[in-house]
C-alpha positions as CSV (number, residue, x, y, z in Angstrom):
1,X,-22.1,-42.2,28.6
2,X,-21.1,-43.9,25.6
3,X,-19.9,-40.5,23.6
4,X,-17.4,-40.0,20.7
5,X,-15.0,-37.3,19.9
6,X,-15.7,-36.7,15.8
7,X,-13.3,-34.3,14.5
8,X,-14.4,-31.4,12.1
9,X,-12.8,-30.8,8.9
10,X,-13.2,-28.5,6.1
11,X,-15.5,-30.7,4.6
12,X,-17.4,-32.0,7.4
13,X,-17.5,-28.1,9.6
14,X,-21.1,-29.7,11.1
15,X,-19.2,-31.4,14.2
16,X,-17.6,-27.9,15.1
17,X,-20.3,-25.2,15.4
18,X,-18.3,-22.2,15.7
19,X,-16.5,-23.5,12.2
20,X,-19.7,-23.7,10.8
21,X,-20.5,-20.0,11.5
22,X,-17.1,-18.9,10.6
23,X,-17.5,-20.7,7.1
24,X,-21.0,-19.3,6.6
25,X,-19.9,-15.8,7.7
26,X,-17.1,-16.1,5.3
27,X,-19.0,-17.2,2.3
28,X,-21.4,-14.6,2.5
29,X,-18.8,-12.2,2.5
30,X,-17.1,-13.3,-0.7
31,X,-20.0,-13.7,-2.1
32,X,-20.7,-9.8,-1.1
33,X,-17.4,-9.1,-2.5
34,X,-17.2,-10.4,-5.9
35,X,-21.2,-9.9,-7.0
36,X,-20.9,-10.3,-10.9
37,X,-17.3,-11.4,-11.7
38,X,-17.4,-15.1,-9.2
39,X,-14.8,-15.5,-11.3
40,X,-12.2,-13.2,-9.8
41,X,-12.7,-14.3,-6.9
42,X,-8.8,-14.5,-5.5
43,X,-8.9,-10.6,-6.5
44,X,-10.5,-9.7,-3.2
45,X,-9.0,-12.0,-1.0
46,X,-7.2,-9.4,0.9
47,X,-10.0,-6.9,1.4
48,X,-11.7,-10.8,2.7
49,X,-8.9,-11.2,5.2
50,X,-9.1,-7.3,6.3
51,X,-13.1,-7.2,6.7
52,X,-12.8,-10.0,8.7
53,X,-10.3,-9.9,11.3
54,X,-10.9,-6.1,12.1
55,X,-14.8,-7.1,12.8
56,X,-15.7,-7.2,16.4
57,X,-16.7,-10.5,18.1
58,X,-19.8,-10.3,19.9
59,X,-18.5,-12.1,22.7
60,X,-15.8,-10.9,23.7
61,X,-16.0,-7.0,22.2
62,X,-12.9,-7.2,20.8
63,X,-11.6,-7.6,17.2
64,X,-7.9,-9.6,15.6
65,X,-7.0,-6.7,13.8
66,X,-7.8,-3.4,15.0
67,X,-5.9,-1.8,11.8
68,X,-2.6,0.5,12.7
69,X,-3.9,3.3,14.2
70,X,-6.2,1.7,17.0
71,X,-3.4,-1.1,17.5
72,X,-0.5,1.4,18.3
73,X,-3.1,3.6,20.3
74,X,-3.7,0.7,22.4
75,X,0.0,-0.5,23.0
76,X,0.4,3.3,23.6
77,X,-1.7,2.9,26.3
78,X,-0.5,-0.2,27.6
79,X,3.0,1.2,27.8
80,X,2.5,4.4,29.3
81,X,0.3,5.2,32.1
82,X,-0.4,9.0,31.3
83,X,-1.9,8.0,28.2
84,X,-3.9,4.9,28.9
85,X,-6.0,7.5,31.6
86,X,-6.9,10.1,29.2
87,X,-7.8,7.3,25.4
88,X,-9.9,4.3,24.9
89,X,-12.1,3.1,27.2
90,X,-10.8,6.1,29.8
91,X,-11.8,9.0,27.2
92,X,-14.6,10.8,27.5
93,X,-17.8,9.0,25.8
94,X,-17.7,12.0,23.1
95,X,-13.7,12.3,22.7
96,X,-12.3,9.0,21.8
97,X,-11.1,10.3,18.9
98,X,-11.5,6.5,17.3
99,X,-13.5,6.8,14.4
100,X,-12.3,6.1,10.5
101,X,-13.2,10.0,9.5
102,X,-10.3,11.1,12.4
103,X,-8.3,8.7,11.8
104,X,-8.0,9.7,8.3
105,X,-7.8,13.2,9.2
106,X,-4.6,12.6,11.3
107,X,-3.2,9.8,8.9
108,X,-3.4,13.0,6.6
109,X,-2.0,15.7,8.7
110,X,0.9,13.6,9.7
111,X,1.6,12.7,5.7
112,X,1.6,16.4,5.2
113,X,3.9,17.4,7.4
114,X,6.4,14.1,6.4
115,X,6.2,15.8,2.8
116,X,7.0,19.4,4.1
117,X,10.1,17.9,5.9
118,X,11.1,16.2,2.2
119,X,10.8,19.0,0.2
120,X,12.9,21.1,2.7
121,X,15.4,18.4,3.1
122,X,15.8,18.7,-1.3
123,X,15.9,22.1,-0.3
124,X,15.1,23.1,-4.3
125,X,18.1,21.1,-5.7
126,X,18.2,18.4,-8.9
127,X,16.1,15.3,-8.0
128,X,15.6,11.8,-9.7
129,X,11.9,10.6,-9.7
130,X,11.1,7.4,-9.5
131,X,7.8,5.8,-10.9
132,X,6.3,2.7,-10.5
133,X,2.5,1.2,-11.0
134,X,0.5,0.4,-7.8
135,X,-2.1,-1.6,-7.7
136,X,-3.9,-1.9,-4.1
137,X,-7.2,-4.2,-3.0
138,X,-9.4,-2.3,-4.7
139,X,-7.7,-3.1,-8.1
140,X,-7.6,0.3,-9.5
141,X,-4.8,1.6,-11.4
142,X,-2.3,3.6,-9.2
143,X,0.9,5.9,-9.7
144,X,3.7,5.7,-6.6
145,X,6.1,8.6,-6.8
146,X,9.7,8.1,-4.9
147,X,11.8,11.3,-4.9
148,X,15.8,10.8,-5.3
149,X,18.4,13.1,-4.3
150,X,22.0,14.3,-2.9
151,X,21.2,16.0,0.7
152,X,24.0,18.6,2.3
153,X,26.5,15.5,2.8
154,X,26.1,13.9,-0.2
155,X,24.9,10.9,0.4
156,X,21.8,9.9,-2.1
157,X,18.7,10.0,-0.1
158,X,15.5,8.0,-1.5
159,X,12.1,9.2,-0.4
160,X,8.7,8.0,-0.9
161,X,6.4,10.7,-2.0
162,X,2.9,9.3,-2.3
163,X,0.2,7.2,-4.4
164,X,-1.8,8.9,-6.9
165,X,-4.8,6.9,-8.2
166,X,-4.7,7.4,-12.0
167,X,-8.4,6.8,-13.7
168,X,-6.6,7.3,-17.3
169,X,-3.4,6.1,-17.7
170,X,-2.4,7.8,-20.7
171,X,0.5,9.3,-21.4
172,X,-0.5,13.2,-20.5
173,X,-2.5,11.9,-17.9
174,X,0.6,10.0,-15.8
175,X,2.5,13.7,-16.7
176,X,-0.1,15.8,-15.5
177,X,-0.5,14.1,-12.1
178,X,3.6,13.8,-11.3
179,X,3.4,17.5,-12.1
180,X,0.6,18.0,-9.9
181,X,2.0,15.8,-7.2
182,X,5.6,18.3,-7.5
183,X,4.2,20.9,-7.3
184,X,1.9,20.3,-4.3
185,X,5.5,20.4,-2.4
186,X,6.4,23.1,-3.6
187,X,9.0,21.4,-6.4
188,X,9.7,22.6,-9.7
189,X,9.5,19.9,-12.7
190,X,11.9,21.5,-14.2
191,X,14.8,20.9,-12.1
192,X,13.9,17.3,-13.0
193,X,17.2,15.6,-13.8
194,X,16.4,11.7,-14.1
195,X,13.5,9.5,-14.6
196,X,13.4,6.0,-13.5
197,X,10.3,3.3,-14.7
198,X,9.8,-0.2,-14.3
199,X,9.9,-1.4,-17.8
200,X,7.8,-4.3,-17.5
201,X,4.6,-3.1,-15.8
202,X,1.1,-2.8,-17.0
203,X,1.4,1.1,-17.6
204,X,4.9,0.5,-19.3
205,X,3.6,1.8,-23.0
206,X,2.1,5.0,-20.9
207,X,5.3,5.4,-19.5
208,X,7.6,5.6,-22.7
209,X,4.9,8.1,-23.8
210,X,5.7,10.2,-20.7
211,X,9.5,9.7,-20.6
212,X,9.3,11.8,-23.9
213,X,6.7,14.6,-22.8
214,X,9.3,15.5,-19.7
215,X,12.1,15.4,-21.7
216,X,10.7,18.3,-24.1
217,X,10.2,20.2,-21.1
218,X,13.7,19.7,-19.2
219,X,16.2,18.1,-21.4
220,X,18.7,16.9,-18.5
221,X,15.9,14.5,-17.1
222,X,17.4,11.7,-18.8
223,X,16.0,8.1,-18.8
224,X,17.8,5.2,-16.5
225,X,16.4,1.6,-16.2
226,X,15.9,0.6,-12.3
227,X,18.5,-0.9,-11.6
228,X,16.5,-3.1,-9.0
229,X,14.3,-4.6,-11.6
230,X,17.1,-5.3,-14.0
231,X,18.8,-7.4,-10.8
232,X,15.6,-9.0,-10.2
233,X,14.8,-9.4,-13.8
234,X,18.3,-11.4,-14.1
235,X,17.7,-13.8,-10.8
236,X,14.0,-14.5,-12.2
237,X,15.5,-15.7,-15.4
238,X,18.6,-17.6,-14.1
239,X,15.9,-19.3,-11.7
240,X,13.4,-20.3,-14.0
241,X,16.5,-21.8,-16.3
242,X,18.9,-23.7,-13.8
243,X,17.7,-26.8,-12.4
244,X,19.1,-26.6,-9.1
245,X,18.1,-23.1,-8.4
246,X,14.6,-23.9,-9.5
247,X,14.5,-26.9,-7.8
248,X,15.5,-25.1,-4.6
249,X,12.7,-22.6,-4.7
250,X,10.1,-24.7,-6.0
């Protein structure tokens, strides 16, 4: 019939409909996304990238990215025949138990009773906290707290406590929620013995502030470096200063 095979590209989307749509769809949403700062535009890649492969396709009813909880709930069911009859599509219409509040709800149940198991496991001994500045998709300024301690056997044991979003991130304010995240589990600050910062983070003035505000209420929590940033402090610098090691990586 005298037809031609034209090949889309990024520029020229019009040969491929369903390019066309996924562009359009895609720039409405970053445009959705950033509202008054265009400018900042890379910020909300990721919460981009999220939106879009969790939404459902018309066509087929069924989405990239389900998120964790709905993607292990369906290799559950794929794996294991007395639970694909009772979830999903199988569940009753008003038992699914699929929606974001219940999901959250069990996300927070099972968090609560991870913590329970780590406070027990410290059992009231010395611990090490470690602090570090989080900053997730939604930009906002956030605390993560790692608890570090000697269990029974001594062997050092690291755990992950949480993330605290911090509105203020002064000084007192950075002390008042570690406190408040301690004493949630049941831990006592002052049995505080080491405190361990990332020196070159955005919060790092707030956190020299803080350093001295525990120490006047527990004396032993002394103040060590990370070790893990100083190492990765070192290969940054001997990267960005030997040729062939820059070369390499770049």
């Amino acid at each position: 019939m005298g037809s031609k095979l034209h090949f889309s590209s990024s520029h020229h989307s019009q040969t491929d409909g369903q390019t066309e749509v996924v562009n359009w769809s895609l720039r409405n949403l970053m445009r959705s996304l950033v509202r008054e700062h265009p400018k900042q535009w890379d910020l909300t890649l990721a919460q981009a990238e999220f939106a879009f492969n969790s939404s459902v396709n018309r066509i087929t009813g069924d989405s990239v990215n389900k998120g964790n909880f709905l993607e292990l709930l369906h290799w559950l069911a794929r794996h294991s025949e007395n639970i694909g009859h009772v979830v999903l599509k199988n569940a009753p219409k008003n038992s699914k138990i699929t929606c974001s509040s219940i999901q959250k709800n069990i996300v927070s149940a099972a968090a609560t009773e991870v913590e329970k198991a780590i406070a027990k496991e410290i059992g009231g001994d010395f611990f090490f906290i470690l602090v570090d500045e989080s900053c997730g998709v939604s930009c906002k300024e956030q605390m993560s707290l790692v608890l570090s301690f000697v269990n029974n056997e001594g062997v050092v044991i690291e755990r992950f406590v949480g993330i605290k979003q911090v509105n203020d991130t002064s000084a007192l304010s950075l002390k008042s929620a570690i406190y408040s995240m301690l004493l949630g589990h049941g831990l006592s600050p002052c049995i505080i013995r080491g405190q361990g910062f990332d020196g070159a983070s955005n919060m790092s003035g707030a956190f020299n502030g803080m350093k001295t505000l525990i120490m006047r209420e527990s004396e032993s929590a002394h103040v060590i470096h990370c070790f893990a940033h100083q190492l990765q402090l070192a290969l940054v610098f001997v990267a960005k200063n030997h040729c062939s090691i820059n070369e390499f990586f770049q």
